[in-house]
Steps between C-alpha positions, in 0.01 A plus 500: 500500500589181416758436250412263168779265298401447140149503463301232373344420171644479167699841554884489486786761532731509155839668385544858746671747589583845621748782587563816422513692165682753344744615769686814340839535656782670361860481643778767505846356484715810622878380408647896624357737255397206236172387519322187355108423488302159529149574401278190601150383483494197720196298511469206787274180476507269782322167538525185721236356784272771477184321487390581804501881459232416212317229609435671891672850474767413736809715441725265736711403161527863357751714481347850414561623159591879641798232670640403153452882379754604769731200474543617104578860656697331797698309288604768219692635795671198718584301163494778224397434155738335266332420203097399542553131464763527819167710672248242409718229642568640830138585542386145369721305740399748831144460473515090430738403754415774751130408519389122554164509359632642203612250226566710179574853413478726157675786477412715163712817424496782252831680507478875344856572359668866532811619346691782611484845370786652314530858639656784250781741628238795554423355775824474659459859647244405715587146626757380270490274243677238551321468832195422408460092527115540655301588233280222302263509169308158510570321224189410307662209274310210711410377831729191649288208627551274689295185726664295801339212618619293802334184690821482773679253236435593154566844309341629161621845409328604206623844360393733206438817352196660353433788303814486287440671173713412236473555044624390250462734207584250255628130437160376578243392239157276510382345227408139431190484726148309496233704340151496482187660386582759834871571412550860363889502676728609229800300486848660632844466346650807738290600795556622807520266791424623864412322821489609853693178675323341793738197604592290816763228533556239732848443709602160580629642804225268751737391834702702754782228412534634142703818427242814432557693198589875501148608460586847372773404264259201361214728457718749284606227269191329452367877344836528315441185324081541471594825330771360275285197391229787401788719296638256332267282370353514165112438587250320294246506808555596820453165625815418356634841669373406814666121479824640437482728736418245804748250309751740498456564889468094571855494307708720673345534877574166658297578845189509287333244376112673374415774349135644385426768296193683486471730142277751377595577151416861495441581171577742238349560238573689157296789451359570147597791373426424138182780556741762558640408176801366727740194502548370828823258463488333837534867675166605672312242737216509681539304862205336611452419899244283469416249391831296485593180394614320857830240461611254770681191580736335745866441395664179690862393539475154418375194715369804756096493599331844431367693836473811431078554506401545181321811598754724687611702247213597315254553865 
């Protein structure tokens, strides 16, 4: 059979790549009787000179994807899993400098967060109480993001969270607004204000020769502050909500230097109970699902270039 380069005509080979999706691999840290969980969906893109595998279906530049499945599982064991960002990077930097052909790797993870179970002293007959330090309940607050990209130079770690539901039940109002022949939206002096937070920021971590940041510690304070912009504002929209709450975060994390916020305002709205020959003072809502109103933006520290992709937090 006789192998063909790029074929001709006006055909040509754009943007690709490939790897392996969705690896599930969770890691037991046994410290004696103490246990500790990392809960990981890892996600590997790969690309580089792979035009021949497209253009003739020569695999000569391929490393197969069930090879970057086990590598994941491979290296939860020989390098253990610090935080996800630490995972990504390891994983990034084998597959780029490890295989020639390949010029740039992606590493996506979803980290699933546990928390250990508090055991009560009726239990202590059986196994004892204060010796249980291996049971979990997953905690269903939100799921930690984060993306790695590496070229054998240049990092980008973009990290985030998703699903983070959050209300405000009052200090929020909305009033002031265009209206037109199709506006029947009453205007609010105390509503509720609720929003399941989609966000990602960007380090300016980029070069082995610059210190890395303490991924888990960063990743805590970044949600402290997010969540203490959203308290403690007193919210007019939730655009301005949202701007203090990446402002906030640009202020007080030096490593990062972008952050993006993808809101659905999921509304609530008073129910009338004026039928029922009832007053309802801001007491009984109904919560709609859909449709929502959709808020979001990118929050810069100053003289910085946005990067984050406009749609990564709302895909």
């Amino acid at each position: 059979m006789t192998v063909n380069s790029r074929p001709a005509g006006p055909v040509m080979l754009g943007q690709n790549q490939y790897g392996k999706a969705e690896n599930r691999v969770v890691k037991i840290t046994r410290d004696g009787a103490t246990h500790h969980i990392k809960d990981l969906n890892v996600s590997v893109s790969l690309s580089g000179d792979m035009e021949e595998v497209h253009y003739s279906g020569s695999n000569a530049n391929v490393l197969p994807t069930d090879t970057t499945k086990n590598t994941v599982f491979a290296f939860a064991k020989e390098y253990g899993i610090e935080s996800a960002e630490q995972f990504g990077i390891h994983l990034a930097r084998h597959f780029v400098t490890s295989q020639e052909p390949i010029h740039r790797a992606r590493i996506r993870i979803e980290e699933y967060a546990w928390e250990r179970i508090e055991t009560s002293d009726a239990n202590s007959r059986f196994i004892g109480a204060d010796e249980v330090k291996h049971s979990f309940v997953r905690k269903g607050q939100e799921t930690r993001l984060t993306q790695i990209t590496y070229d054998g130079s240049t990092w980008e770690v973009i990290s985030g969270l998703k699903d983070l539901t959050v209300m405000n039940s009052t200090n929020s109002e909305f009033w002031g607004y265009v209206k037109d022949k199709y506006t029947t939206l009453q205007e609010a002096h105390d509503r509720i204000l609720a929003t399941s937070v989609a966000g990602r920021w960007r380090f300016n971590w980029t070069t082995d020769e610059q210190k890395m940041p303490n991924w888990e510690k960063s990743y805590e304070q970044v949600k402290k502050h997010m969540l203490h912009a959203f308290a403690e504002t007193y919210s007019l929209s939730l655009q301005q909500t949202m701007f203090q709450m990446g402002s906030r975060i640009i202020n007080n994390r030096s490593e990062i230097d972008e952050v993006r916020f993808s809101l659905p305002n999921k509304h609530h709205f008073l129910v009338d109970l004026e039928p029922f020959g009832l007053k309802n003072d801001n007491e009984v809502y109904f919560a709609a699902d859909r449709p929502y109103g959709l808020i979001e933006a990118t929050i810069l520290r100053d003289g910085c270039e946005p990067r984050i992709p406009v749609d990564l937090t709302n895909l």
